[in-house]
NUVEXSE-406128 format. One line per 2 residues: for each residue z, x, y of C-alpha. Coordinates in nm, 3 decimals, always signed. Layout:
BEGIN
Z/X/Y ~ ...;
//
This chain:
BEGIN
+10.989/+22.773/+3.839 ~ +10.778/+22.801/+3.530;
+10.691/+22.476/+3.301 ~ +10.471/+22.473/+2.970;
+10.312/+22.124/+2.965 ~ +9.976/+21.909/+2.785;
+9.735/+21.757/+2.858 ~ +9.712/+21.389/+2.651;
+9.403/+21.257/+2.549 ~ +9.238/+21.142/+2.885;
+9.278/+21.501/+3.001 ~ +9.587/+21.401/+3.223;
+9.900/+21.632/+3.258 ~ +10.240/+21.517/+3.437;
+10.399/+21.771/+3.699 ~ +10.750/+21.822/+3.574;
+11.029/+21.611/+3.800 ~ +11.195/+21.913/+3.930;
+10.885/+22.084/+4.046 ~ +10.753/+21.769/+4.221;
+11.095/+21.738/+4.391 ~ +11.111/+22.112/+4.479;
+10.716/+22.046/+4.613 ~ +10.830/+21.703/+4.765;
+10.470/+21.520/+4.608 ~ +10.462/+21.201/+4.621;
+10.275/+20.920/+4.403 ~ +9.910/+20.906/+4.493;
+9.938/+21.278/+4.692 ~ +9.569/+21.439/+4.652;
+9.586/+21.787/+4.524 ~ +9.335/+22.034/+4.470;
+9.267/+22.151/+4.158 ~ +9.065/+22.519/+4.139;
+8.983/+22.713/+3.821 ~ +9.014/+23.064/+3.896;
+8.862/+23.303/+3.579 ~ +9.048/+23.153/+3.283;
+9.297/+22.979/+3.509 ~ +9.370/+22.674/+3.657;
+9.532/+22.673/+4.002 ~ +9.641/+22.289/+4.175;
+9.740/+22.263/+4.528 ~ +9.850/+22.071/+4.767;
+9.558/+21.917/+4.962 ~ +9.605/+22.094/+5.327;
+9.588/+21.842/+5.603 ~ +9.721/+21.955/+5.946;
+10.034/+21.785/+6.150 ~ +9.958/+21.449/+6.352;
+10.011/+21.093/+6.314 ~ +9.828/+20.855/+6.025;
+9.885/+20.565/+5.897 ~ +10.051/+20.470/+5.599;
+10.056/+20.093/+5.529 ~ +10.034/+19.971/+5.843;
+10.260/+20.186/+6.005 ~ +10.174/+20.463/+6.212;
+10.387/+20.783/+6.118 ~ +10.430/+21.164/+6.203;
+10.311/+21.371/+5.903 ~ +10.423/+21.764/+5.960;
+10.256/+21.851/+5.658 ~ +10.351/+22.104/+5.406;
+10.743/+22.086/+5.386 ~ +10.863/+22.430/+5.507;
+11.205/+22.584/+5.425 ~ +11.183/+22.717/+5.785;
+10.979/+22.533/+6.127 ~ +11.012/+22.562/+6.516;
+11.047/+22.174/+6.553 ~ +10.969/+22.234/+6.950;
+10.662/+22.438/+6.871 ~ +10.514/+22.249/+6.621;
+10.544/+21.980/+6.847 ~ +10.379/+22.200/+7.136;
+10.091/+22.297/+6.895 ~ +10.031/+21.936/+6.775;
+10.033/+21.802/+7.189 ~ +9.797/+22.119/+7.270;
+9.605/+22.003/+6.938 ~ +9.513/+21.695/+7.098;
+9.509/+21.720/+7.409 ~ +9.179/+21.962/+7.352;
+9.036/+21.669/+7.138 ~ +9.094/+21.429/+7.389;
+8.965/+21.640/+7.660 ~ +8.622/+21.701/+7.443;
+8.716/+22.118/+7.415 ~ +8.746/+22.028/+6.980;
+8.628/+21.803/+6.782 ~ +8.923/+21.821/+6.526;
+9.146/+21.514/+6.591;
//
């Protein structure tokens, strides 16, 4: 998907409503923004898989949305995640 946008006069541009749908961002969703040679390249901000809390509440956040994920896996992966962090193997959370 391909979009010609502007920036306005603060410097701001506005991702197009189809890609942001298609890239499931939300409001307020950090994203990286890299200038590569005479481009600009934004990404998502990658966090890995585990429970945070959003408003309050805590909540399972799988991260990137895939078209394609091994629910039992990533599950298996996120429980071996922790379990090393909780038995002082890693210090990644």
């Amino acid at each position: 998907m391909d979009a010609t946008i502007s920036l306005d006069k603060a410097g701001r541009l506005v991702v197009p409503k189809e890609m942001r749908e298609a890239l499931h961002l939300r409001a307020g969703e950090p994203l990286k923004i890299e200038q590569q040679d005479d481009a600009i390249v934004i990404r998502r901000e990658s966090h890995g898989r585990g429970l945070i809390c959003e408003e309050g509440v805590w909540v399972y956040d799988g991260g990137a949305p895939t078209n394609h994920i091994d629910v039992i896996q990533a599950i298996e992966e996120d429980r071996e995640r922790r379990m090393r962090y909780l038995s002082g193997e890693s210090d990644e959370p």
